[in-house]
SEVEXLO-304268 format. One record per residue (C-alpha): residue in three letters; x negated, z, y negated. Coordinates in steps of 0.5 Angstrom, whole numbers, padded with zeros to 4 digits. Each point is the difference from the previous one (the first is absolute). Layout:
N
(rec "ALA" (X Z Y))
...
This chain:
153
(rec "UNK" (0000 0000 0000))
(rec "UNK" (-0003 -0002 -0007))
(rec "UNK" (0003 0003 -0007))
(rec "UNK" (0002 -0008 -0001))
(rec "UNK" (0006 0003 0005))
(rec "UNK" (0002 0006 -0003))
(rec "UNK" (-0002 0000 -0008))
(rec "UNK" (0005 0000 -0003))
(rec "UNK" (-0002 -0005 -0006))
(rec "UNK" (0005 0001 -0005))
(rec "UNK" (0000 0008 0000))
(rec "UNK" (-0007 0000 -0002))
(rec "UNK" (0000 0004 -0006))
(rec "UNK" (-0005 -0002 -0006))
(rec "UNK" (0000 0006 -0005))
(rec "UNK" (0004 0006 0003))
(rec "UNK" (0003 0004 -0006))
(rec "UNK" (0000 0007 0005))
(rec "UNK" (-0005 0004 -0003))
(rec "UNK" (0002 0005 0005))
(rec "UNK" (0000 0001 0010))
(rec "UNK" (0008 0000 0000))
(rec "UNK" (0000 -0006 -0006))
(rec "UNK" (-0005 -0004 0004))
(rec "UNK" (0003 0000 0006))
(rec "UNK" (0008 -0001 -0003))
(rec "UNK" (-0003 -0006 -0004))
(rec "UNK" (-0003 -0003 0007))
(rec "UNK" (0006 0001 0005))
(rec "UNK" (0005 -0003 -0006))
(rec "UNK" (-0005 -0006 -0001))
(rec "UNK" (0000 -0001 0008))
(rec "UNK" (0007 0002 0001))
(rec "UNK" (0002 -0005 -0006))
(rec "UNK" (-0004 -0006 0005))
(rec "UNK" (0003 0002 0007))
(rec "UNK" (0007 0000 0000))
(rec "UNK" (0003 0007 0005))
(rec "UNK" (-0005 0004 -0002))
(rec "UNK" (0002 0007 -0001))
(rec "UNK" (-0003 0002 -0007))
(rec "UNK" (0002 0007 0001))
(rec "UNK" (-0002 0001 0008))
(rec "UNK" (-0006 -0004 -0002))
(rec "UNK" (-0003 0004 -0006))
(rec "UNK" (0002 0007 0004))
(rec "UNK" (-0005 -0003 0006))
(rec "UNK" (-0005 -0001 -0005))
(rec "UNK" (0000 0006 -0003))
(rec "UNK" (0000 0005 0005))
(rec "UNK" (-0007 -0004 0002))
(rec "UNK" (-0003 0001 -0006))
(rec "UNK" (0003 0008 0002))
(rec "UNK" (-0005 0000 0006))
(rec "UNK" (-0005 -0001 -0003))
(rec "UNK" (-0003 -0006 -0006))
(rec "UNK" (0000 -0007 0002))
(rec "UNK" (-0005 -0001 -0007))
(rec "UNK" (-0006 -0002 0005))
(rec "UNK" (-0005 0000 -0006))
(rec "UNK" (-0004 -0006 -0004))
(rec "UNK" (0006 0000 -0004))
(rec "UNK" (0005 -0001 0006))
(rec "UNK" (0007 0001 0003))
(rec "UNK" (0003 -0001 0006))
(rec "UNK" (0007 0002 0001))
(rec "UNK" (0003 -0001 0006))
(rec "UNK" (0005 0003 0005))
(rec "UNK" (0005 -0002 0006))
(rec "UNK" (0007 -0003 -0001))
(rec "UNK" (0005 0000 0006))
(rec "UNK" (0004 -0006 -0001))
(rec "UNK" (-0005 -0006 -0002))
(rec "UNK" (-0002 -0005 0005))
(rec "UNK" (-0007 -0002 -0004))
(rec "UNK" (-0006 0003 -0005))
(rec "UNK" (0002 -0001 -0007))
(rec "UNK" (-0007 0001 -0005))
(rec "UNK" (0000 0000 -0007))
(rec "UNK" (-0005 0002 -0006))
(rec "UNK" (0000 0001 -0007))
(rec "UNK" (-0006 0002 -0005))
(rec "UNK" (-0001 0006 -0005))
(rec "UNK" (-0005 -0002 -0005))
(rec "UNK" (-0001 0006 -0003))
(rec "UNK" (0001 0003 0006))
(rec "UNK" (0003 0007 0002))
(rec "UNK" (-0001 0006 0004))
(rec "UNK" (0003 -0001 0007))
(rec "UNK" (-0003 0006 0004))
(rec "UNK" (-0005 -0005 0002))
(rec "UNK" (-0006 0004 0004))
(rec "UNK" (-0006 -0003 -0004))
(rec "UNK" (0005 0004 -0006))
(rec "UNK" (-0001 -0007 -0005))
(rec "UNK" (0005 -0003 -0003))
(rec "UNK" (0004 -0005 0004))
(rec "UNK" (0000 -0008 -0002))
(rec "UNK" (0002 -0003 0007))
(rec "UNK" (0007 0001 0005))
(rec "UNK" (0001 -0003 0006))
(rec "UNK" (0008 0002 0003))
(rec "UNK" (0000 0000 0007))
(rec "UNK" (0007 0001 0004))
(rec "UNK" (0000 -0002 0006))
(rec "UNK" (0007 0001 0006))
(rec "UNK" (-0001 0007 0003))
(rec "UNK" (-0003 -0004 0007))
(rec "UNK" (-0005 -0003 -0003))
(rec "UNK" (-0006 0004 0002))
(rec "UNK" (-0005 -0006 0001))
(rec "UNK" (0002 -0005 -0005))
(rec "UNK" (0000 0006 -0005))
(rec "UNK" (-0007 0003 0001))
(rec "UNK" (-0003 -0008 0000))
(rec "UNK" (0003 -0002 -0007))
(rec "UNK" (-0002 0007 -0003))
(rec "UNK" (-0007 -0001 0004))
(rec "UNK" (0001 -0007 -0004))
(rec "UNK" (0001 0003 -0006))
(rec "UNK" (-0005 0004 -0001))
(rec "UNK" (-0007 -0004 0004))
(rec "UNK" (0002 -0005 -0006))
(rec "UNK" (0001 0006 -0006))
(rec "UNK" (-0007 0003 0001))
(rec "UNK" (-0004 -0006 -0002))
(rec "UNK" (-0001 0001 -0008))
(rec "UNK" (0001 -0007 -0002))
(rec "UNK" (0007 -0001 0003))
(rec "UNK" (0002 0006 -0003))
(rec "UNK" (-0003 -0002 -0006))
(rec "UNK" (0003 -0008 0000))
(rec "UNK" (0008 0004 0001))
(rec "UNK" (-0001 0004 -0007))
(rec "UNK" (-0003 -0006 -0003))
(rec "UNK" (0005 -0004 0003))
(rec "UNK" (0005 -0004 -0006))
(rec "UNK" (0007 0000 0004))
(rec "UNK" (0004 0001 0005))
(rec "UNK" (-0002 -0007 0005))
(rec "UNK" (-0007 0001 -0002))
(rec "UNK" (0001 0007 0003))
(rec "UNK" (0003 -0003 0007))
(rec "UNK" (-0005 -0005 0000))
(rec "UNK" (-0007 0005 -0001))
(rec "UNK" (0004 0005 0006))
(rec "UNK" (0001 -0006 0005))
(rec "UNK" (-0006 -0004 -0001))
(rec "UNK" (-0004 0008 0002))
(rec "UNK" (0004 0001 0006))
(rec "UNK" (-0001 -0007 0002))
(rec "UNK" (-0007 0002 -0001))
(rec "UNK" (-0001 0006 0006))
């Protein structure tokens, strides 16, 4: 599986306004849920957040990955969106977040899930990726940068 498969093009987010965790992953889940016709906004956004409850998915370099399990969908849906001023988001490094990854995947899809957030991340620790994604112009030039990487692995 490819993230071309499960990136969510016209849920990419240039510029979040959410300054705030809550804010952030609200503006991501109606993002993608305005893309994906029966998902569940509200169910989604409480998956999200009692993740975030475990534990902080801010990985460090100016980085997110929210993600969670949903009963009810048949494939894994990703989306992304870029702070440019960045925010606190609990991130382990304790830096300001620029980046977020938004994984939901069906409750039964241990294997897939693993892969693309495996995937997500191997193409997030190269500096010069995570450099072209906030220097990126718009929404398509963002789509691209993020599928030509995974296409790079």
């Amino acid at each position: 599986m490819r993230l071309e498969d499960v990136l969510i093009r016209d849920s990419i987010i240039e510029s979040l306004l959410g300054t705030e965790k809550r804010e952030v992953i609200e503006e991501m889940v109606a993002g993608l849920c305005s893309e994906v016709s029966g998902l569940n906004k509200d169910e989604l956004l409480e998956v999200l957040l009692e993740r975030e409850k475990l534990g902080s998915t801010g990985i460090g370099y100016g980085v997110a990955i929210p993600h969670g399990k949903m009963a009810g969908l048949d494939k894994i849906l990703v989306s992304f969106a870029r702070s440019k001023n960045g925010l606190d988001f609990q991130a382990t490094d304790e830096k300001p977040v620029h980046l977020f990854f938004l994984i939901v995947a069906p409750d039964n899809s241990t294997a897939s899930h693993l892969k693309v957030l495996s995937d997500i991340s191997r193409i997030l620790k190269e500096s010069e990726f995570r450099g072209k994604l906030l220097d990126a112009g718009n929404r398509d030039d963002i789509y691209r940068i993020i599928i030509e990487a995974d296409r790079a692995l």
